[in-house]
N, C-alpha and C positions, 0 to 999 in steps of 0.2 A: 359081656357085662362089664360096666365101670368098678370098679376096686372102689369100696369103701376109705376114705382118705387121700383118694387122687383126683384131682376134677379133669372135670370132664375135657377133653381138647387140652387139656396143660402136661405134658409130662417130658418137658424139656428143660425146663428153667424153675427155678425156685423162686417161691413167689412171696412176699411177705406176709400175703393171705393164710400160707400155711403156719407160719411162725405165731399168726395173731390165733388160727385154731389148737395150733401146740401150747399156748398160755391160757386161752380161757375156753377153751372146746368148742364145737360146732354150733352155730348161729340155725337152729329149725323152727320150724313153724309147721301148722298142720298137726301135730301131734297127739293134738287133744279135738280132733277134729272127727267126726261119725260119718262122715263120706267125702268122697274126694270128687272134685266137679272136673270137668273137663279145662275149664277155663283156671284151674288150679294146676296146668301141669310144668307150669314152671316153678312153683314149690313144692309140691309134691306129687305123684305117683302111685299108679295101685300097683302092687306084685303079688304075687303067687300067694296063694292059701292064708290068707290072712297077713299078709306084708305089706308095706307099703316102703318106696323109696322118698327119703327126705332129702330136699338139695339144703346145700348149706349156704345160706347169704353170703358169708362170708368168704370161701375157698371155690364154692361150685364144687364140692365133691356131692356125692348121691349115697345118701349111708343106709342101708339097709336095716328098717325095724318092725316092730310089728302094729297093726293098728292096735289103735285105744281100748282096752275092755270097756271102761266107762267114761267116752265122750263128752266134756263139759260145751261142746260148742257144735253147731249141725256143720259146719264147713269150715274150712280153712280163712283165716283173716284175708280183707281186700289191704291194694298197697297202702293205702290213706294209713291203716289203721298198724304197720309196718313201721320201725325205724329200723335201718338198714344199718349193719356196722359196718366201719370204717371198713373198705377195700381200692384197690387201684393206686392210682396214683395220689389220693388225698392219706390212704395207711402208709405208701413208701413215704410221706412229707411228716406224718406223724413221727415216724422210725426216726431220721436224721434231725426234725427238731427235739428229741428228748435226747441221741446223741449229743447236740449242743447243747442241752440243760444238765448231764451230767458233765459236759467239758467246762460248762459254768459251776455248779456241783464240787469241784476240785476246788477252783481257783475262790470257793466261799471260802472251804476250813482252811486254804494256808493263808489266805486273809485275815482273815479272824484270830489264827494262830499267830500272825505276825503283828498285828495289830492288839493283842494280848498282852504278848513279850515286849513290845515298847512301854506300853501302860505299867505294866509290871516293874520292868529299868526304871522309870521316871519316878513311880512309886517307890522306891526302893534304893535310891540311885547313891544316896549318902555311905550306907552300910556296903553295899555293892560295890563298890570305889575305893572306902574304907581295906575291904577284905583284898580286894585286889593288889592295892601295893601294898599291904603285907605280907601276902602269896610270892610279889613279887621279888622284894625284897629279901625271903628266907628262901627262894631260891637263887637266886644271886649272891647270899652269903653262904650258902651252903657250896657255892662250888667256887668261892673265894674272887668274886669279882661279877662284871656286867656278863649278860646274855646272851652275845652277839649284839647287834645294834637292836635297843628297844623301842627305837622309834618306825622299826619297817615291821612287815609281815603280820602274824594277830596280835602279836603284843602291839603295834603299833597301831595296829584300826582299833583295839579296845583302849589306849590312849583319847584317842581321836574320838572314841562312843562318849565316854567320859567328861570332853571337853564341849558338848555339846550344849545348850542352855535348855532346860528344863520345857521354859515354855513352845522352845523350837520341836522336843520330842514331843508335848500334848498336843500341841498341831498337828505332826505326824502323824500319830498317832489317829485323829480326829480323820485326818483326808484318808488314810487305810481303812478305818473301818466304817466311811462313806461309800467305798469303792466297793466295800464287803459287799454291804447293803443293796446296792447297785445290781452285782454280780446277783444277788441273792432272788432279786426281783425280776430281773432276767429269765435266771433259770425255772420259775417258777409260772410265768408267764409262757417259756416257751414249751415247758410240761408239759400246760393246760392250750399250745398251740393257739393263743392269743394271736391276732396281726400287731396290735402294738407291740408286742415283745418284740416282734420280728423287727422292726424298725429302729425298737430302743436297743437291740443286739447291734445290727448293723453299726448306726451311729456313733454306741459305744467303741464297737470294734475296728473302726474304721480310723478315730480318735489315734487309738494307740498305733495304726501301723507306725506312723513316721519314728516315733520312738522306741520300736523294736528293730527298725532298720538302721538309726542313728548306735542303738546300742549294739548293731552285728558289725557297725562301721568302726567300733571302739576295739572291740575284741570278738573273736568268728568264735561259737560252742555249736555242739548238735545242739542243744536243749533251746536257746537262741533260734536258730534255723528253722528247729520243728516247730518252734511256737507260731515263728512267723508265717510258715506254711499252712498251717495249721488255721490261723487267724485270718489269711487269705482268701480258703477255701471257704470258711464261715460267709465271708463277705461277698464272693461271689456269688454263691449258693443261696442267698436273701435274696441278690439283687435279680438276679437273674430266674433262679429256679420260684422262686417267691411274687418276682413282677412288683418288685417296691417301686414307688413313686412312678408311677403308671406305667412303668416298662413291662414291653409285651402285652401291652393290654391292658396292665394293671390288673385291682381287685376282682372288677367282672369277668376280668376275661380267664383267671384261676376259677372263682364259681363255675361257671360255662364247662371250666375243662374239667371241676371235681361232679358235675353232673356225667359227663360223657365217660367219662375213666371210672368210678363210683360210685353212683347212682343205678336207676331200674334200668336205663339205657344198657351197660354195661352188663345188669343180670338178660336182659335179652338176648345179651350177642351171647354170651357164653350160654343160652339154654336150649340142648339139642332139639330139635322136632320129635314131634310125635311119632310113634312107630322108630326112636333111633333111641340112643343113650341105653340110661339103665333099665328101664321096662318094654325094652326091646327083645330080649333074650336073661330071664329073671333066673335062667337057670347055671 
């Protein structure tokens, strides 16, 4: 007999189809059904004394329940009348694009946060300046002379913040929280597994390599490294796993494969014959 929550033929590898039934529970059908037809035995099953086996669209487990005391339907729905949730390789491509919609996700709020804090400086920037070399100053006279040199280290970039032009910060300002925006539309597109997203991710991300490489040429950090790493694999991972601008075949030839990998194709190969699986041996 199949174990309830293990499918059928899978019990070596972890499948995303499990993770998708650990979040939103088993995908059945049949349930509210008053008999079960032969030609129904790839969603369900009769068992023992009033049971029936229900497979789950989504994992191919076979979970053991009871028939309906009161049937709203004489048989189990045909496929037409079926939306199949996500499995195969169209649920693993779900997985890794909302990975990169929370990697876009991050890079909204320090955006936003940083594009904030400019707005704020420039709004502010008189009093803020003000307070500064007065700070500065009482401390300087308080230990009877200069600070070390005030024109290196943070005293010397908040010199340098300072001497900036107003209109130069609302510009910045303006291009940070374009890029928010951006980012924001991104991740939100590739949540919803949009193909534009996919393209407008790319594009974007592709944009910045030269500039994250230029800026590991300046000075080498991990955070540097991993960004770039990181930004890489994005790129690849569209071009390639995705089939942008018709590589691999392109858009049809990912349809084609989310039918074969995803589709009833895929609940047939994983659905045992008759006389085998779980109404085989129901005890």
């Amino acid at each position: 007999m199949e174990a309830a929550g293990v499918p059928w033929g899978r019990r070596q590898r972890l499948y995303y189809e499990l993770l998708g039934c650990a979040q939103h529970g088993h995908t059945l059908v049949g349930t509210d059904a008053a008999e079960v037809r032969p030609q129904d035995s790839d969603l369900v099953r009769p068992g023992p004394a009033g049971t029936r086996w229900y497979r789950c669209l989504r994992c191919d487990a076979w979970v053991a329940g009871p028939a309906p005391a009161a049937a709203t339907r004489p048989y189990p729905p045909e496929r037409s009348e079926i939306a199949l949730p996500l499995r195969g390789r169209p649920l693993r491509d779900r997985y890794v694009l909302r990975l990169i919609a929370l990697d876009r996700a991050l890079h909204v709020v320090v955006l936003a946060a940083l594009a904030g804090a400019i707005f704020y400086f420039a709004a502010r920037r008189g009093r803020l300046q003000h307070d500064f070399y007065r700070i500065l100053a009482d401390l300087q006279g308080g230990v009877g002379g200069p600070i070390g040199n005030s024109h290196r280290g943070v005293l010397g970039e908040l010199r340098r913040l300072f001497s900036i032009d107003n209109n130069r910060l609302y510009a910045t300002g303006a291009v940070v929280s374009a890029y928010a925006v951006l980012e924001a539309v991104e991740m939100v597109g590739l949540w919803l597994a949009r193909r534009w997203a996919e393209y407008l991710t790319f594009v974007a991300t592709t944009l910045l390599l030269p500039l994250e490489v230029y800026e590991l040429t300046r000075s080498v950090s991990a955070l540097k490294a991993l960004t770039l790493v990181i930004n890489l694999a994005i790129v690849v991972y569209l071009l390639f796993a995705k089939r942008l601008f018709g590589l691999r075949g392109g858009g049809q030839a990912e349809e084609r494969e989310r039918e074969v990998t995803g589709g009833w194709q895929a609940v047939e190969r994983a659905t045992p014959p008759l006389g085998e699986g779980p109404s085989a041996s129901p005890g």
